[in-house]
N, C-alpha and C positions, 0 to 999 in steps of 0.2 A: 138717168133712166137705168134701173137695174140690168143684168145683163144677166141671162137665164146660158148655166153650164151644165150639158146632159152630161158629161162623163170627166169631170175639172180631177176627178179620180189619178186619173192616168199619166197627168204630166204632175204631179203635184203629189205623186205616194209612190216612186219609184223602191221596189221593191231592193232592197239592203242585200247585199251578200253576208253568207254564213258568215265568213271572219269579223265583218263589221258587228254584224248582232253581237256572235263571239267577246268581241271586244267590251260594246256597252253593256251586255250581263256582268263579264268581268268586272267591269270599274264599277260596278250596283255591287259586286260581293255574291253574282248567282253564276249560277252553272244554266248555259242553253243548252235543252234538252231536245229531243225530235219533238219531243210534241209541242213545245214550245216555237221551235218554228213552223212544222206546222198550221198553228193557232196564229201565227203572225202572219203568214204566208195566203193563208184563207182569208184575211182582215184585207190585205194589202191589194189581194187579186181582185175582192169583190165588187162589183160596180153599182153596188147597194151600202145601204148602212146597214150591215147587217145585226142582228142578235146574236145573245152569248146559243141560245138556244138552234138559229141558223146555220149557225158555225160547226157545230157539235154533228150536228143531223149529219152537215158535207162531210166529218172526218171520221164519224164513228164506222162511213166505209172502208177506207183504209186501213183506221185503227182502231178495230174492236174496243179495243182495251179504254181507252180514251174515258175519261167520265163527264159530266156537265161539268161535276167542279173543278173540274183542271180546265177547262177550257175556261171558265170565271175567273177562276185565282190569274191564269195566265192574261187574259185580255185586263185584268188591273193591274197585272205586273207591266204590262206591254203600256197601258196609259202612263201609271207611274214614271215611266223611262223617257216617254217622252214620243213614245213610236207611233201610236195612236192618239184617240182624242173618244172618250167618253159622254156621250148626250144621254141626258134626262131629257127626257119627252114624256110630257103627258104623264100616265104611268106606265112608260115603259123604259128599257134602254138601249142605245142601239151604239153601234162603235162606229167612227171614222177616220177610215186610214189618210185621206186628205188634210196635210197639216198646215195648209195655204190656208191667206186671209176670204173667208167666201162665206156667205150665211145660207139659212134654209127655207125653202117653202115645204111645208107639213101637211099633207093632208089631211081633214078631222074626219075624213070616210076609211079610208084605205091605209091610212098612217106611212104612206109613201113620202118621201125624205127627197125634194131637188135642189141640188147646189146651185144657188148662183150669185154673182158679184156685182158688187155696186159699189162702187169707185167714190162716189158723192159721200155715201152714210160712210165709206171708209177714212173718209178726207178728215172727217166731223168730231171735233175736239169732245175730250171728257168732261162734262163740264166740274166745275171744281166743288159744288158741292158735294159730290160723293168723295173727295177727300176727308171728311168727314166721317162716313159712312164705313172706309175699308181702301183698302190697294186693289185697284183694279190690273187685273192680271192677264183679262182677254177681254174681246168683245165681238158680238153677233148678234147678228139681229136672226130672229123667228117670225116668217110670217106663215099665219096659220089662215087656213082655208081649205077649199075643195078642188082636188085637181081635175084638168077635163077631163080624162078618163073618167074619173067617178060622173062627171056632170052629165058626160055621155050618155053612161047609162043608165043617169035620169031622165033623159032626155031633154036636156035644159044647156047643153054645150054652146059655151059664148064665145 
């Protein structure tokens, strides 16, 4: 039985100290900048999957200056490292600071994003045909549906 996690966020994306960032830009060959933790800092806090566009909105009050595309280049530099985790959805994208084994429920009304874990499909070998296919390098499962919120307020809540 899957096991539904409102906020698996919290114990599983503990927020990195500056020296630690510090260090893995260093060993990548980059320079951490304020905005750059910022943009990590905003990813790590959030208790949503948020967008590059989410993100921007939260920071361009602090930091004016700030553009969308910094906060793009940075949330792929932040993937690339390994800090984050980048989802395709649909057609959109949303980032996830949670780098635990856990998959998603998707909303297809509200495109709302819920963690949660299932130990069973976790257990559940590759099967070897996709050896074939390519290196499998992750795995998650997507289950796509309507959440009761939305059902709610069609008034069809199960």
């Amino acid at each position: 039985m899957a096991k539904k996690t409102k906020k698996s966020h919290d114990a599983n994306s503990a927020r990195l100290s500056v020296d630690e960032l510090r260090r893995i830009f260093e060993n990548a060959g980059l320079r951490l900048t304020h905005q750059r933790i910022m943009v990590y800092n905003a990813v790590v806090d959030s208790k949503e999957h948020p967008s590059a566009e989410t993100i921007y909105e939260q920071l361009k009050k602090d930091i004016p200056t700030i553009s969308l595309d910094t906060v793009y280049r940075t949330l792929s530099t932040l993937d690339r490292l390994g800090l984050i985790k980048r989802l395709q959805l649909f057609d959109y994208i949303r980032f996830e600071p949670d780098l635990s084994r856990h998959h998603h429920f998707i909303c297809k009304k509200c495109k709302k994003i819920i963690d949660f874990h299932w130990p069973e499909i976790d257990g559940v070998s590759i099967p070897e045909t996709l050896k074939s296919v390519g290196e499998v390098q992750d795995q998650m499962v997507e289950v796509r549906g309507i959440c009761k919120e939305c059902l709610a307020q069609e008034g069809g809540e199960k």
